[in-house]
N, C-alpha and C positions, 0 to 999 in steps of 0.2 A: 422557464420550465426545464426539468433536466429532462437532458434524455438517455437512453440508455448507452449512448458511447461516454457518457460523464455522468455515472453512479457516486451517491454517495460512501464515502470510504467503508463506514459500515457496513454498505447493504453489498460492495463487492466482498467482503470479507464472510461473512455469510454466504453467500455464492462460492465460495470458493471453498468454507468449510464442507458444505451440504455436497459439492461434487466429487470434493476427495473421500468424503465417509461412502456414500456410492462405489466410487471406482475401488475403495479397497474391499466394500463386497465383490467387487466382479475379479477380481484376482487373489483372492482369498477361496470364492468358488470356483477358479479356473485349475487352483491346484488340486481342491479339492473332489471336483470330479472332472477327470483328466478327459475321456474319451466318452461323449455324448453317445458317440455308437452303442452303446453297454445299453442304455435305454432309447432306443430309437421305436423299439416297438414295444415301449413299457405296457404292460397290466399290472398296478398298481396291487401288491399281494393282499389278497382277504385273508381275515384273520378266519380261523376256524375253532347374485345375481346389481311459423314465420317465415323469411329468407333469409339467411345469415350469411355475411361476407367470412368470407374464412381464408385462410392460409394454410396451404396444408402439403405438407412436404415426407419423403418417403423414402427410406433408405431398405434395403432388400437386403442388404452383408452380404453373405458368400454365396453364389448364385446356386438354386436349387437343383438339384439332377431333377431329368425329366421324367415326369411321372409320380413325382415325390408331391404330397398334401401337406399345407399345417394341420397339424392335429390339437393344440393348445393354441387358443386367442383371446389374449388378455386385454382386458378394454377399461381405459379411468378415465371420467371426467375430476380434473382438478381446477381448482381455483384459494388461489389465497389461504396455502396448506406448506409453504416453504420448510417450519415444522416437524412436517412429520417426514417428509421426502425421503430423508435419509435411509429410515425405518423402511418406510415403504417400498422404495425404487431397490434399495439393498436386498427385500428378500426377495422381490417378483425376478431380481438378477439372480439369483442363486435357485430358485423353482426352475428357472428358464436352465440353468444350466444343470438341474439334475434331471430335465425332461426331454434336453436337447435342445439346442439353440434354434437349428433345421429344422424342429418339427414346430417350433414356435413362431407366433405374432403377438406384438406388443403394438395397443392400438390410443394412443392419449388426445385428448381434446382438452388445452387449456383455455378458461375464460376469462382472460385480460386481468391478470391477477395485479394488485397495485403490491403483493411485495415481491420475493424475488424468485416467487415457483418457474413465471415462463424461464426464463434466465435459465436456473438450475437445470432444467428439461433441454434447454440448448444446448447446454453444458455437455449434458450428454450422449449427444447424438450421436458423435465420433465413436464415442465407447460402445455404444450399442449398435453399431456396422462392425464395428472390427469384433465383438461378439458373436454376429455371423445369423440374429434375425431378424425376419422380418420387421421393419422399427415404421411407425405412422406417426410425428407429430404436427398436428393442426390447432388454431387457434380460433375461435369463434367471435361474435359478436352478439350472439346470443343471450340476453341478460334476463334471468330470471324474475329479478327486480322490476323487469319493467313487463306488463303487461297480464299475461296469464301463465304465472308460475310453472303451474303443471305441463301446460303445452312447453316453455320454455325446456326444461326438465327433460322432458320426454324427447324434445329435439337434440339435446346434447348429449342422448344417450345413444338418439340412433345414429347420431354421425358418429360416436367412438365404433359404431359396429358396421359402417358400410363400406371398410376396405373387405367385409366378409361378404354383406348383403349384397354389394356390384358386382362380386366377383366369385359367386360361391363353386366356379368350379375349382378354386384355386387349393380349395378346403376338403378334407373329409367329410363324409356325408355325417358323422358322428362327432363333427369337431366337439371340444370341451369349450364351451366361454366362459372365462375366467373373468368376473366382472367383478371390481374392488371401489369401496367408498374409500376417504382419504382417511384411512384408520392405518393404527401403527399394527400390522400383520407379522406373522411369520415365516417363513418357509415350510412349519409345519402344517400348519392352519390351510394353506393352502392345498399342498398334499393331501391333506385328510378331505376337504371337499369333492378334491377328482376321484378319490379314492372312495368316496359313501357314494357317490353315484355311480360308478360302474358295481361297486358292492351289494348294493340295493336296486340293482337297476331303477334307479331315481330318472325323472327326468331334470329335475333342480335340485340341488341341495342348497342349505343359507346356513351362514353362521350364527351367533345371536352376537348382538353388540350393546355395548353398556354405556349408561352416563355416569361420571362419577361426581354423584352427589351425595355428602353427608347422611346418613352416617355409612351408606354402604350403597354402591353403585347398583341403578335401576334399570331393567331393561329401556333399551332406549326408541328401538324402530317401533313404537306401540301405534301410531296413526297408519303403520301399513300391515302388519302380521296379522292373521285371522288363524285363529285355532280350527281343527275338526270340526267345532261345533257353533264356528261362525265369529266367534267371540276376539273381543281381544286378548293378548297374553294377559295382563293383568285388569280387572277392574277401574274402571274411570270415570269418577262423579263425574257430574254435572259441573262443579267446578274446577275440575280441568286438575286436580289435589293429584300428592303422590301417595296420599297414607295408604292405599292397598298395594303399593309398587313390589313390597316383598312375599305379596299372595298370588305368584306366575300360574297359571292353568287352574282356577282356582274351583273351575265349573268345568274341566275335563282333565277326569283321574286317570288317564291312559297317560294323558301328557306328562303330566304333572310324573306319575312314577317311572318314565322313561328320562326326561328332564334329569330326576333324582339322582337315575343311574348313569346316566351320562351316558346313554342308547338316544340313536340318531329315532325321531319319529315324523308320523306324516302332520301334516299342515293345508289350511286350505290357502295363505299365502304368507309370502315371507318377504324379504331382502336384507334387513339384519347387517350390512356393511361389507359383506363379500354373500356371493355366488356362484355355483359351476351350473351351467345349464348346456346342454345342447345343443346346436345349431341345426337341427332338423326341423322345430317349428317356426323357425325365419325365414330358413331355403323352402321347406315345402307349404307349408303357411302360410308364411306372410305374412306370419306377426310381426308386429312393431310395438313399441311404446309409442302411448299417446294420451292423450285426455279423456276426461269422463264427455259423452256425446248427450242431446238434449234429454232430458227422463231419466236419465244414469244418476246413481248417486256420485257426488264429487268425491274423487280417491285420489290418491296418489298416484304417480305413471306405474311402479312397482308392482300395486295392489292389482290393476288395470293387466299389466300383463301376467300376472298368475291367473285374472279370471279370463284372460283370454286364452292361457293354457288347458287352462280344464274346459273351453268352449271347443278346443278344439282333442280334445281326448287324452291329453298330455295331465295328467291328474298324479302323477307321482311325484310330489315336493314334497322337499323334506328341511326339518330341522337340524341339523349336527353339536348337540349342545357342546361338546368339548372343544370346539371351536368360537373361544371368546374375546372378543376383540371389543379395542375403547380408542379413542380419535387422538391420543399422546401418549409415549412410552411409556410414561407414568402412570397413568391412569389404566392403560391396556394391563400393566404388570400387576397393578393392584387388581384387576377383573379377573384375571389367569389364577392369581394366588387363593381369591376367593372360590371363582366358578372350577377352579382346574385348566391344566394344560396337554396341550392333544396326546403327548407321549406319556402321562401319567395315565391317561384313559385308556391308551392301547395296550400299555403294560397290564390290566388286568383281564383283556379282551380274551385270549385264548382262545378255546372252541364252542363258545356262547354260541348258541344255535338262536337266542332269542335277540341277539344283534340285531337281525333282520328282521325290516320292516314287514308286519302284513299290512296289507293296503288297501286298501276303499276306491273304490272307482266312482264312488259316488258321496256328490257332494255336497255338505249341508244346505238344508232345503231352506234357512235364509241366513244373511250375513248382516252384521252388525256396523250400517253405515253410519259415519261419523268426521261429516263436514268440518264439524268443531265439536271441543269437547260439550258444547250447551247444548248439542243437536244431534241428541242421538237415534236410533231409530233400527228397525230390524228392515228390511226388503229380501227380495228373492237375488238367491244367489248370483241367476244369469237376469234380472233389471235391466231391460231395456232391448235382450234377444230372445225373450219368451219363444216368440213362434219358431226360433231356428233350433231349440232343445230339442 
């Protein structure tokens, strides 16, 4: 058996490509934004998301003055995504460094990946101390594969977020959580998420994410997104088919004409491959992700925590349709060229007064559960907390 002090030649050579293309984002954006102070207290301009042995290790970079919060805390579970790394770790470095290194935390949880993700991630540990933030990477045992998916899922999201949860005096009461799937992102995509939620006083915003299937990439997070009116973004036989894939919002015209225009709208849940959410309903809440409980319909952990958002009053999520993201540069570029990319959206934005969301506090009175695509069914939106509405 190898082990990892005797890699095969390949797979160091990939390792070695994947942390130079990395490291020359971080000094590409070192020249590029020189002095972190310039945004230390950014507001992003308005225009007018078992027991597991683990290993887990913590590097802080440049110690923080006292008194000082993170205010941005970026959280990924990865596994077996070597890939896209490049893409990915390259612009969450160049975000960090036009939002300030100090005001940031980067929080990753890898799962035993069999190609060379842990590796790459090792690789850059150094780079990300002498970057100067807060860096967490831990390794799980956690296996999705084995047991009960959802619970697995939902446990390796909350250990990416418990160097906040154990510690939330360390955090602004208003921290941003910066929660990314292993999609090839931007630095803008990102920006534009912090930026629709403090815009819209959101308490979530979500990007949408694509699959790229013949003949034109199809919404992809369709087993977690619920529209306004309960539903999924697009139509889904019974047999599980894509032929209604390019009829999005197709039973809510609010959406659908906001969608069109590439105006951010509200949602009864999302996650879509990136997230900004709050850290106020974890610290004062005590929300978590988790599984669907006996009587619940089965959801995804995602799904699960937007309706435990709005159980708990937090009912502002939102869509950012200009924020389009697909799981390889390739396919990401071809989703961008189709749906649009964030800077061509903002370049029309000007003093759109209808940017902004108006918002519902109230939320469809049922939701469209859907175990599997054969099993579908409508229930009440809060199933299984009636008495606590």
């Amino acid at each position: 058996m190898l082990t990892r002090s005797l890699l095969p030649r390949k797979r160091v050579s990939v390792i070695s490509v994947a942390v130079a293309i990395i490291i020359l984002f971080i000094t590409i954006s070192n020249l590029r934004y020189g002095s972190s102070e310039l945004v230390a207290n950014l507001q992003l301009s308005s225009p007018k998301d078992s027991n597991p042995t683990e290993q887990d290790a913590v590097d802080h970079g440049n110690e923080q003055p006292a008194g000082s919060r993170i205010k941005y805390f970026f959280a990924l579970n990865l596994r077996q995504c070597v890939d896209v790394l490049p893409r990915l770790m390259g612009s969450i470095v160049e975000t960090v460094r036009f939002l300030g290194p100090e005001n940031c935390a980067l929080s990753i949880v890898e799962g035993h990946s069999k190609d060379a993700t842990s590796e790459v991630l090792e690789g850059l540990r150094e780079d990300m101390r002498s970057l100067g933030l807060e860096f967490h990477l831990q390794t799980s045992d956690i296996d999705p594969m084995q047991g009960d998916r959802i619970e697995a899922l939902a446990g390796l999201r909350n250990l990416a977020l418990e160097p906040l949860t154990k510690n939330p005096s360390q955090y602004s009461p208003d921290t941003a959580l910066i929660f990314v799937n292993d999609v090839a992102i931007c630095m803008e995509d990102m920006l534009e998420l912090v930026h629709q939620r403090i815009f819209q006083k959101a308490d979530m915003t979500c990007a949408m994410d694509w699959s790229d299937i013949d003949p034109a990439p199809i919404f992809y997070d369709i087993w977690i997104a619920r529209t306004m009116s309960g539903d999924t973004f697009w139509e889904i036989p019974p047999d599980g088919g894509w032929r209604f894939s390019s009829n999005l919002f197709w039973n809510h015209p609010v959406s659908r004409q906001r969608f069109d225009e590439r105006k951010a709208f509200q949602v009864f849940a999302c996650w879509n491959g990136a997230v900004v959410f709050s850290a106020k309903p974890l610290i004062e809440k005590n929300i978590r992700f988790r599984k669907s409980k006996t009587g619940e319909c089965y959801s995804g952990e995602p799904r699960l925590f937007c309706k435990d958002l709005w159980m708990e009053g937090y009912s502002k999520i939102a869509v950012v349709p200009s924020v389009n993201l697909d799981y390889s540069d390739k396919s990401s570029k071809k989703a961008k060229a189709l749906h649009g990319y964030v800077s061509d959206a903002v370049k029309e934005e000007r003093n759109d007064q209808s940017l902004r969301i108006v918002w519902d506090d109230k939320p469809p009175e049922k939701v469209k559960c859907m175990s599997d695509f054969s099993d579908q069914s409508w229930v009440p939106w809060n199933q299984g907390f009636e008495s606590e509405s």
